[in-house]
Structures are given as structure tokens and as C-alpha cells.
N, C-alpha and C positions, 0 to 999 in steps of 0.2 A: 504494500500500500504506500509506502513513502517514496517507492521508488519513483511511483505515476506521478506524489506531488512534486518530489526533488525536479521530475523530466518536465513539470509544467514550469516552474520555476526558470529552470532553463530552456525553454520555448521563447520564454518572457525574453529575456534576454538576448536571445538570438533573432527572433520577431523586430526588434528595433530597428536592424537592419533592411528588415522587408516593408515595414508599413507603417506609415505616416502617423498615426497613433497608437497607442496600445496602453489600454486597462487592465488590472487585475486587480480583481474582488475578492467576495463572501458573505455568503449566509451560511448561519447556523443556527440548531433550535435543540436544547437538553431539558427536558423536564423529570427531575427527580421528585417521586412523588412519595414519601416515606411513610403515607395511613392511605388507603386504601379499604373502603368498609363496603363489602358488597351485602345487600340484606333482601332475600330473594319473596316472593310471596309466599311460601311456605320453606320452612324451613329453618337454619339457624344461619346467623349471617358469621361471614369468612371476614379477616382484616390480614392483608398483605400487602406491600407496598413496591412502585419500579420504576422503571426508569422509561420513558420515550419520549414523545411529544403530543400535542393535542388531540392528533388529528388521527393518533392511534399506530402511528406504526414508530419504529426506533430511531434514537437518536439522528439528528440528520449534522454532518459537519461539511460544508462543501466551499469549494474554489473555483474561481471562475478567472479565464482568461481570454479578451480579447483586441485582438489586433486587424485593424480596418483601415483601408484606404478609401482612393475615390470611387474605384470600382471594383474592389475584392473585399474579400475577411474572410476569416473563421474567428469561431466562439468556443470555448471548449469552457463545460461546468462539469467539475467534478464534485460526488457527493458519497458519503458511504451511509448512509439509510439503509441498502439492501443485506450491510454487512460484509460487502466485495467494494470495487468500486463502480459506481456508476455513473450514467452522465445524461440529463434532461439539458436543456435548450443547448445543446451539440452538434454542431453545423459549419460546414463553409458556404461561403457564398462569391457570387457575382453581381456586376450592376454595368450590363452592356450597356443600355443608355439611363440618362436622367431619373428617368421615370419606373424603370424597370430593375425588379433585384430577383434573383432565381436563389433558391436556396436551400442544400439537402444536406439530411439528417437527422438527429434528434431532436426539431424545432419544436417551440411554443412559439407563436406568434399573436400578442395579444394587444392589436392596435384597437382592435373592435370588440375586446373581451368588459363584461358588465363590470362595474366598478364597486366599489364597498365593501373590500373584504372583510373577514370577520376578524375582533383579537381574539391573541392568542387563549383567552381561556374558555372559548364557545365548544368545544368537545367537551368539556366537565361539566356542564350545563343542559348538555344533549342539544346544545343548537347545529352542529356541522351539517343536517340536510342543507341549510340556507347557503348564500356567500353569491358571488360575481359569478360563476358560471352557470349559476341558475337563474341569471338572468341574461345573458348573452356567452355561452362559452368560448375560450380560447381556441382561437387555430392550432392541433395539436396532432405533429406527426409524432412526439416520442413515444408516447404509449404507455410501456413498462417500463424503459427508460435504461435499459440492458444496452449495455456500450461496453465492459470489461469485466467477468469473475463475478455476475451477477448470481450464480448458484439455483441459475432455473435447468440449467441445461440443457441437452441437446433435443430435446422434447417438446421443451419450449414450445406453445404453438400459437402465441398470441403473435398479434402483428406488432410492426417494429419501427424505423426510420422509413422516411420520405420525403416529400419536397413539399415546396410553400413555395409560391410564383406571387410575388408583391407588387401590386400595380398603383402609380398614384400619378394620372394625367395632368391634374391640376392642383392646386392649392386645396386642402380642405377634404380631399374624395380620396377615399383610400379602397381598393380591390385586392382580397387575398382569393386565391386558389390554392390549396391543401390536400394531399391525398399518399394518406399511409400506405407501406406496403408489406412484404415480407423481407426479411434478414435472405440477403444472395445465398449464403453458404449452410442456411439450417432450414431452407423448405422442404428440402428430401427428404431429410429426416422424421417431417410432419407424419402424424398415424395416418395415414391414405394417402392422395392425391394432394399436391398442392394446389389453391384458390386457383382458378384459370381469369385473365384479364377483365371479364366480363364481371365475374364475384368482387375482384379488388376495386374496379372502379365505381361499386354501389358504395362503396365509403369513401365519395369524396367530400369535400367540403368548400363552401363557397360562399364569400359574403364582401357584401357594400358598405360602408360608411363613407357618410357626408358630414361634416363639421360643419354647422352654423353659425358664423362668428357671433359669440356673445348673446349664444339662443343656446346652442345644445347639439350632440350628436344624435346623428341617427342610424340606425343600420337594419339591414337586412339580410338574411344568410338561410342556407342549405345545410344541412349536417346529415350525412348517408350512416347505410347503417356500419357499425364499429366505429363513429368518427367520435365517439365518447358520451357526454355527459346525456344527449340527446340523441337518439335513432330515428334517423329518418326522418327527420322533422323542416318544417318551416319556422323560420324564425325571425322576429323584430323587435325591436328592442328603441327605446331614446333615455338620451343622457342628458339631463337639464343643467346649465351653465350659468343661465343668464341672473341668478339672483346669488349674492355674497353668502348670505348666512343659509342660504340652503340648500345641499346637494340632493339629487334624486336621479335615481335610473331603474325604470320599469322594462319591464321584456317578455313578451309573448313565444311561445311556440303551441306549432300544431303535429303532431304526429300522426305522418299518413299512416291509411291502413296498408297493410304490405307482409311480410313476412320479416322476419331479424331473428338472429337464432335458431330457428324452427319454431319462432314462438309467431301465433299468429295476432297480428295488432289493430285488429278492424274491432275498430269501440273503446279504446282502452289505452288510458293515460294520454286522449288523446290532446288534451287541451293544460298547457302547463304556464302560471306566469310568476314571474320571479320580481320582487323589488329590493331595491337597496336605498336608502336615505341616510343623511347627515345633517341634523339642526345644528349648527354653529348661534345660537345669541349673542352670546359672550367671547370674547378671546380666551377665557379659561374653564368652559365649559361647551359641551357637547353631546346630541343624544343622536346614536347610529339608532337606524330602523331595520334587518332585514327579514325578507318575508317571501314565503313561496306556497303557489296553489297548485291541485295538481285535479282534474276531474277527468275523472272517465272510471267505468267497469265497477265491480265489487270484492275488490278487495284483493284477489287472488294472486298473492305475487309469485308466486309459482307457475302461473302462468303469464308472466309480466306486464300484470296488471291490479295498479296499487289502489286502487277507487279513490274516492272524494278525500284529498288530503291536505291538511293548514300546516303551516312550521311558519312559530317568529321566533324573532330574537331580537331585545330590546339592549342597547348596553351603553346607558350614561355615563359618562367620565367627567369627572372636573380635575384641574390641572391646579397644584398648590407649590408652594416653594419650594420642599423638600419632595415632592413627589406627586403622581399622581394615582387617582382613588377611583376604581371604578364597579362599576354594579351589570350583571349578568342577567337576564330573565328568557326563560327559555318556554314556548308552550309549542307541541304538536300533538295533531289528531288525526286517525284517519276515521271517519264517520262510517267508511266499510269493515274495519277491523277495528275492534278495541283493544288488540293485543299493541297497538304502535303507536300508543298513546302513553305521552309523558309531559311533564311538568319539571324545569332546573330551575337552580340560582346559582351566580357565581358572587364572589367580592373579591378586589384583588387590590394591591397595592403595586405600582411600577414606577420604574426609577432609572434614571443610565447612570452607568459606569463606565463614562469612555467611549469605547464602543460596542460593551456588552450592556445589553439592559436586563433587569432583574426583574420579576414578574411576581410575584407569591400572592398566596391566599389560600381560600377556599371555594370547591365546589359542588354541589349536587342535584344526580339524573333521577329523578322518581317517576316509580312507576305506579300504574293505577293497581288495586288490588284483582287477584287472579291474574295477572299477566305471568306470560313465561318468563321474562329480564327479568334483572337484577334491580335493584334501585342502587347508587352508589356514589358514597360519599369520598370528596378525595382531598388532600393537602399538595398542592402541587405547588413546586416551588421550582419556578422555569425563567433559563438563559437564552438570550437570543442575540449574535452579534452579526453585525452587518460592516460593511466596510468597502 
């Protein structure tokens, strides 16, 4: 593992030679969570404690290196989450003309993706259904994000890199085209037959934004099926701009009926709208909103169909001199299942140090009685540096 960072370190350095600029970053996220109380509907409840991040899976520590001219780059983000190394937004690029960037590999490309993400303590709360992609998702060829020693192996059978074709004629209007594919040297592998051209190109991706100066953005987009957060769907979405103290993006999708999976999707989750908000009053106060609907079917998600389902997430913050102070609230329901109904709260205290910031508090997921979950209470006390 150090050898990849040592060789990126030294990319850095040899890269100055190649291109006109060159950055190198990082993100990273540890949350050590020492009480852990799971307390199930029947039964006696368990207290253990561990280590990852919010959003559920382990520790994430990564690096990022990039070096751009006027018409080339590569990005290279390294991160060990999976435990090996791996690498999301991993790509080189071109930029034959002005207007035009081609670019393959492990991209995110999220000029058009919904905004408002959630903090970091909205998984202890059970709010992670909500966030930006549920209201417009990212252009997204990584996938599983498998670039080195990922530890899926050779069986592997998800899809992998791709390319992203970036179009922007004018000031304002931005065009991506996106479409994952398979890993060249591990399709044989696949248990049968590899996809044939006709199956990969049903997961393409495709969307518009226009930027209204001092109004708002607006977009519209395709998402085939495997293209992620949404299959198959029609999507629209606007970002409002135009007022100081208050941020807002709403986002529509439709999901055709069609097939995905083998699963068949005529009637079902076909109608989903996501929001995100930001009251700013104050310079030292602020209330995020975010919120997602989802209708269609009853319930059956076994059959990939979730019925009538609500999820907010409410999360005030006020900013003080030694730190800031913020408050969690978490509700969902789905009206066709009462097993995926819960109710959180977080409270948290955040602070920087440098370039690490400190996070701690408390959180807790409850569940309604008779459900199958866990309810659970947890003490997380979480790092996150940026740079």
C-alpha cells in the first residue's frame, strides 16, 4: 500500500514536467464509535463498539493527484475503504477543442449532480436514504471503484470504468454523455457470456444543464439501467440561486416501465422526487432540509418495488466561537410496509483542527415496535481531513 502512495508522490513530481499545473489533495473520514447499543424488538439488547464511517462501510483515507493542461490531464484518487487500494474519480483525459473534453475511466462527473449533501452524522440518525443524488445523481462510470487489490476478484461481475464525453457550447449549458462498461481483461471470466453491445449501451447516461445567471440551474437527464442511483429513468431537476439566504434544489424522476435485473418495473417506484434546502438567516446559523418521495407499487422490494415512501432529514446548526453545535432529526415511512419505518436524532459538537475536523456526539435509529431492525444507539466520535 505505500508503495502506490510513495509512486503517486513521485508522479507529483515528475508530472511538473508534463503539465502546466498540478494539484495534490485528500479526503478522509474515521469514525471511532466506542458504545454501540443495539436493542432489537424482542429480545435483549447487545453493546459493542467500531470503527468506520457514517455511511457504513470502513474507514476511508485517500489521495488525490492531479495534473492538467490546456488540452490533456489525468486525475488519479487513491483511497483504501475497500481495504486494498482503490480508486473513484480515476481518469485521463483530452480536450481536442474548447468546448469538448472526452474522458475515460473511473469518473464521477458531477457538474449536474443535486446539491445539499448530508453531514456527516445523518447514518446514526437513519437519515442516508436522502442527500444530492436523490435529487439529481452524478455522472458515474466508477461503479465499484476497483482500480488495484480490490479483493473482489476474478469473478467480479459488476460493471467497471468508462467514459464521460463533456460538452459545453456556450457559457452557462453544460452536456455530459456517460456510459459504463466492462473491465477489458475480466469479462471472460464473467459466469456465462459477456453483456453483448446492445445490453451495455441500455446503461447509458445522459443529461443537460443550463445555468441561469442569478435564477438557478436547471437540468435534465436519462439514467439507463445499471447507471446507478436510478434505472431507467427520466429525470429533472432545478437549483434555485437567485435568493442569498436560501438554497433549494428539487428533482423529479420517472421510471419507465421496462425490465432491469429480471425484475419487471411496469407500476412500480415509478415516480420519485428528491429535495434539498438551506435557510441561511443568520451568518451563524442555518437549517438544511433534505427530503425524498418515492410512489408507486406495494411495498414489495423483493420485487423492486418499494410502495409509497417519505424520508427527511432536518439538521440545524449554529456556529459559536469555540465550535459548532448541531441537531439531527430523522423520520421515514413507507405507508406499504411498516417494517421500514423509523424515527432518529443526532446532536453533535464540530470543531477544526487545522485540517482535521473533529465531529462527536450522539446518535439514535429507532425502530417502530414489531419490526425486524435493530433500534440503535451510538457514540461516534468522527475525523475528517480535507486538504
Amino acid at each position: 500500500m505505500k508503495k502506490f502512495f510513495i509512486a503517486l508522490l513521485a508522479l507529483a513530481l515528475v508530472a511538473g514536467n508534463l503539465f502546466a499545473e498540478i494539484k495534490v489533495g485528500g479526503w478522509g473520514r474515521a469514525d471511532f464509535i466506542p458504545l454501540e447499543l443495539f436493542t432489537p424488538a424482542d429480545g435483549d439488547s447487545k453493546a459493542t463498539a467500531s470503527t468506520g464511517v457514517n455511511w457504513g462501510a470502513n474507514p476511508r483515507f485517500g489521495l488525490s493527484f492531479e495534473g492538467s493542461g490546456d488540452t490533456a490531464g489525468v486525475v488519479i484518487t487513491l483511497h483504501t475503504e475497500d481495504g486494498g487500494i482503490s480508486g473513484d474519480n480515476t481518469y485521463v483525459w483530452i480536450a481536442p477543442l474548447s468546448f469538448l473534453k472526452f474522458d475515460v475511466g473511473y469518473r464521477y462527473w458531477d457538474v449536474l449532480r443535486g446539491g445539499f449533501g448530508l453531514e456527516g452524522f445523518n447514518g446514526y440518525a437513519g437519515a442516508a436514504a436522502t442527500g444530492e443524488d436523490q435529487i439529481f445523481p452524478r455522472f458515474n462510470t466508477a461503479d465499484t471503484n476497483s482500480v488495484w487489490n480490490s479483493g473482489k476478484g476474478e469473478n467480479d461481475i459488476s460493471y467497471h470504468p468508462g467514459a464521460v464525453v463533456e460538452f459545453t457550447p456556450v457559457s452557462g449549458l453544460s452536456i455530459g454523455l456517460a456510459l459504463r462498461t466492462q473491465l477489458f481483461n475480466t469479462r471472460y471470466n464473467r459466469p456465462g457470456n459477456p453483456d453483448d453491445l446492445a445490453d451495455l449501451y441500455k446503461g447509458v447516461q445522459f443529461g443537460v444543464g443550463y445555468d441561469i445567471e442569478n435564477i438557478g440551474l436547471i437540468r435534465v437527464g436519462y439514467f439507463g439501467s445499471k447507471a446507478g442511483v436510478w434505472d431507467r429513468s427520466v429525470a429533472l431537476a432545478f437549483k434555485l440561486t437567485a435568493v442569498d439566504i436560501l438554497g433549494l434544489d428539487v428533482g423529479f424522476a420517472y421510471r419507465l416501465d421496462g425490465i432491469v435485473d429480471d425484475v419487471d418495473l411496469e407500476g412500480k417506484n415509478s415516480i420519485s422526487i428528491g429535495l434539498g434546502a438551506d435557510i441561511k438567516p443568520v451568518s451563524l446559523f442555518h437549517i438544511q432540509l433534505n427530503a425524498l418521495l418515492k410512489l408507486g407499487g406495494d411495498g414489495d422490494k423483493a420485487k423492486g418495488n418499494e410502495g409509497f415512501v417519505v424520508e427527511t432529514y432536518l439538521n440545524p446548526e449554529v456556529s459559536l466561537d469555540f465550535a459548532t453545535i448541531g441537531l439531527g432529526f430523522a423520520w421515514g415511512a413507507n405507508f406499504a410496509q411498516d417494517d421500514n419505518n423509523h424515527l432518529g436524532f443526532s446532536l453533535y459538537l464540530k470543531k477544526g483542527f487545522g485540517g482535521v475536523t473533529f465531529q462527536g456526539g450522539v446518535g439514535l435509529n429507532m425502530q417502530p415496535s414489531g419490526s425486524k431492525k435493530d433500534s440503535v444507539f451510538y457514540i461516534p466520535l468522527q475525523l475528517t481531513y480535507s486538504f
